[in-house]
N, C-alpha and C positions, 0 to 999 in steps of 0.2 A: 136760489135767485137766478132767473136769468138776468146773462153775462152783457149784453150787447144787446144797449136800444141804438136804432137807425131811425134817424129823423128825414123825413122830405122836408123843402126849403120852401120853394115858392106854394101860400096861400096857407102855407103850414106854420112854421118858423116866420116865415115873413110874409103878413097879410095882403092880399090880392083878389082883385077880380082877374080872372087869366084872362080875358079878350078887354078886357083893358091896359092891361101892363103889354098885351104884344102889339095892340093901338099905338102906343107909344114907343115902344122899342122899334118897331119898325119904320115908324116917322123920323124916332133919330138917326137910325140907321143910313133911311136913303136919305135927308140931308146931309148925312158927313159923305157917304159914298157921289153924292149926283156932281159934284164940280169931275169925279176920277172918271166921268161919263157913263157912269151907271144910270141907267132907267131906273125910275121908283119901281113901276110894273114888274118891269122884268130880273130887275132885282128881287122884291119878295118873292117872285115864281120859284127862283132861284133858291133864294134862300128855304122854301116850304120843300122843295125838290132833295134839297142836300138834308133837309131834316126826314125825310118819311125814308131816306138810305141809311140814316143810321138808326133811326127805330126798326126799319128791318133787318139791322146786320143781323150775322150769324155766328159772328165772333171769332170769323177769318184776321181781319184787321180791327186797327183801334175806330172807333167811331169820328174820330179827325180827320182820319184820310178818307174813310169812305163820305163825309161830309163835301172834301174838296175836291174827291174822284168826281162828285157827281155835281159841283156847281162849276168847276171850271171847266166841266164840256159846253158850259150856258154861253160862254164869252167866248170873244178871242183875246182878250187882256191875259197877258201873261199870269202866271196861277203867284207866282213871287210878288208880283205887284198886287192882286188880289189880298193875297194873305196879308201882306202888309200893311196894307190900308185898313182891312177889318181890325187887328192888332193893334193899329190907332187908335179905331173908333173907340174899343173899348178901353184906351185906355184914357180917352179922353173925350170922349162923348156920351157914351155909354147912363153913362150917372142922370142924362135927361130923363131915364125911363125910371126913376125914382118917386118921379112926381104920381104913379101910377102904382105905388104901393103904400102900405099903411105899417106901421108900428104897433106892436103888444110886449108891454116891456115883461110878460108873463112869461113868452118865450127862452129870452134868456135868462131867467129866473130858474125856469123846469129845468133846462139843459144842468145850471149849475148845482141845483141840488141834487140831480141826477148822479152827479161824478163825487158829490160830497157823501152821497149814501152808497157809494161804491160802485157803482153801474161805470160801464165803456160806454161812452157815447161818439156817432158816427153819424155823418150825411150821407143820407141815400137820396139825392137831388137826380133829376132825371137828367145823365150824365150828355145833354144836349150840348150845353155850354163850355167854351176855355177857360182854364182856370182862371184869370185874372177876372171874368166876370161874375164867376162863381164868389169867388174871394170878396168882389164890391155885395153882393146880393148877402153874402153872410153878415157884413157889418153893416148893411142896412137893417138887419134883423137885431141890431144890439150884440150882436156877435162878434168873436174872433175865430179866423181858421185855423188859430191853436185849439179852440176849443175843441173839436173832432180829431180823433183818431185816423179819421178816412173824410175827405170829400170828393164824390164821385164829381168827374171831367171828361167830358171830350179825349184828352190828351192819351188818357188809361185805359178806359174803358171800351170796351169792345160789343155791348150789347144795353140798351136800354129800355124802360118800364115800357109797357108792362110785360114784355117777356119776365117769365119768372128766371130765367136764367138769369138774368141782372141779377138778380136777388144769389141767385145761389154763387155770380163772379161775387159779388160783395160779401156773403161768407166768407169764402177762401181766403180773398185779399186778406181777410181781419185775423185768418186762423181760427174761424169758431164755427162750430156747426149752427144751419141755420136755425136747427131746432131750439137753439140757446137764444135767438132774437128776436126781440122786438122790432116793428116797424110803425112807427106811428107817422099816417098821412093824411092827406084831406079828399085822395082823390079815390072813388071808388074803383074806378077802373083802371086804377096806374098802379095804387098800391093795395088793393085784397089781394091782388097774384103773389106775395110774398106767401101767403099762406101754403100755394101750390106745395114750395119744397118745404115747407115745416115751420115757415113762421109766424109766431103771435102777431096778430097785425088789430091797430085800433085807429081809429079814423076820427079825426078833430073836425069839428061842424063847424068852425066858424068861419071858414071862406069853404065849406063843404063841395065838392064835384061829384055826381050822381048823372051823368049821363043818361043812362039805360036804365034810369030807375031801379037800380038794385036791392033786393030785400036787404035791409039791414038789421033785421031783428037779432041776426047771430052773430053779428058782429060788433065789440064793445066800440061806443063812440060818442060821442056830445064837447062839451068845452074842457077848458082846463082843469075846471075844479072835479069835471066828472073822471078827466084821464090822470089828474094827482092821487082821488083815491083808487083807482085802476092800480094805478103804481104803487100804491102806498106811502104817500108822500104827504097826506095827511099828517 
């Protein structure tokens, strides 16, 4: 048996169009932030700027700092006042971007039979986000973040999808080889790179990402019923 299935969250665990949930995330965003004098504009610039530095770390630092190395060179607002205000938002605004996702109560279903037929189970969430937003995104999926062993964060995390090293930090963290994991995601170009260092990887269609048109003939994938008997869960 392998030991350790890794779930990705957004469009996987919790249903989404991705350029509509960041439609919305980002509407809330610069509402909560425009009274602190933040531009909408140059706010999301900001924010797209601090996100392409931590998809390109290298795993010098945690993916947090080099998030805020590279947006508070955008401002002259002190980086304390910054941080604090985002740390708000999500803990109190954040939740508008809900309206921009959907519900499959199958989700937490698989998770739980997963752990009841012996499996580890672990978020591989593309470690973009602070943990308290993480945390709201899990239990909008019917979820609790006890349910995972591991959910990848901003906070920890030092490199993000689709570097396959993501994938081989979240081995380690778990103590298992990656060849022992599963990764089950929606996105073809975030998460087939797990395969790179050794792991199983199956891909859920139903909020599916295929950018580049990638053959999927080799790759298992379709809905829940296709990836239960995958697992054997039938």
């Amino acid at each position: 048996m392998d030991k350790m299935i890794l779930f990705d969250l957004d469009g996987t665990l919790l249903p989404m169009d991705q350029d509509r949930f960041t439609d919305y995330y980002f509407g809330c965003l610069a509402q909560w932030m425009g009274p602190y004098g933040f531009e909408p504009q140059a706010l999301i610039k900001a924010v797209w700027r601090g996100t392409a530095a931590m998809v390109a770390n290298d795993g010098s630092r945690t993916n947090e700092k080099r998030f805020w190395e590279v947006f508070d060179a955008q401002f002259e607002t002190p980086a304390s006042d910054s941080y604090r205000h985002f740390l708000e938002f999500y803990e109190q605004g954040f939740a508008g971007a809900r309206k921009a996702t959907g519900f499959n109560p199958r989700a937490a279903e698989t998770v739980h039979r997963l752990k009841e037929a012996g499996y580890r189970v672990a978020l591989a969430t593309n470690p973009l986000f602070p943990r308290i937003a993480t945390e709201q995104r899990i239990r909008w999926a019917g979820l609790e973040p006890e349910d995972f062993e591991l959910y990848t964060t901003y906070e920890t995390s030092r490199t993000c999808k689709p570097n396959p090293q993501y994938y081989a930090e979240v081995a380690e963290t778990l103590g298992v080889r990656p060849q022992d994991c599963i990764m089950i995601g929606n996105d073809a170009d975030e998460d087939v790179p797990a395969a790179k260092v050794g792991m199983k990887v199956f891909l859920l269609t139903d909020s599916l990402l295929n950018r580049h048109n990638l053959p999927l003939d080799d790759i298992p994938h379709g809905g829940y019923d296709e990836l239960h008997a995958w697992l054997g869960l039938v």
